[in-house]
C-alpha positions, 0 to 999 in steps of 0.5 A, a space after each residue: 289610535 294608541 293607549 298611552 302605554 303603548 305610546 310611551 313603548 313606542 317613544 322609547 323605542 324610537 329614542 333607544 336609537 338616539 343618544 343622548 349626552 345628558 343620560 349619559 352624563 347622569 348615568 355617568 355620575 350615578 355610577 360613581 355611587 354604591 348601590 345603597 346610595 343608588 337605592 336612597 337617590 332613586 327614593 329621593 327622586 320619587 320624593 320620599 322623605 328621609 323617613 320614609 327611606 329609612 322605613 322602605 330600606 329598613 335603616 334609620 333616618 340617621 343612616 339615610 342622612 349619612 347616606 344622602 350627605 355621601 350622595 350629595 358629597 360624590 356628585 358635587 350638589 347641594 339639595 334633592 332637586 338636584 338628585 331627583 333631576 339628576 335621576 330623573 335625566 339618567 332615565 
């Protein structure tokens, strides 16, 4: 029997070989960002609010709205789902 971390390890170890298109194509996109845009993404997929971004990043909700509306604009989506998925894919 194995804990679940050392599973998970396991996993990732066994998929590290495998390429995967889709990872490819999200880590593709998410590098046409800045690294503030990646910053306020990462916080999108992990379903912080703007103002919960703005408080971890230390700028304003405004800044974060500007920040997430260039996020939206560069990768061609329309809402966070898409973002977090689009994250979420790239790992």
């Amino acid at each position: 029997m194995f804990t679940s971390s050392v599973l998970r390890q396991l996993m990732g170890l066994a998929a590290a070989g495998v390429q995967d298109p889709g990872r490819d194509r999200a880590l593709a996109a998410l590098a046409q960002l800045t690294p503030g845009e990646r910053g306020v993404a990462l916080l999108i997929a992990d379903g912080k609010t703007n103002q919960e971004i703005a408080a971890k990043l230390l700028m304003s909700t405004p800044t974060v709205k500007a920040y997430v509306t260039r996020i939206f604009t560069k990768l061609d989506l329309s809402n966070r789902v898409q973002v977090a998925a689009l994250v979420l894919e790239s790992r």
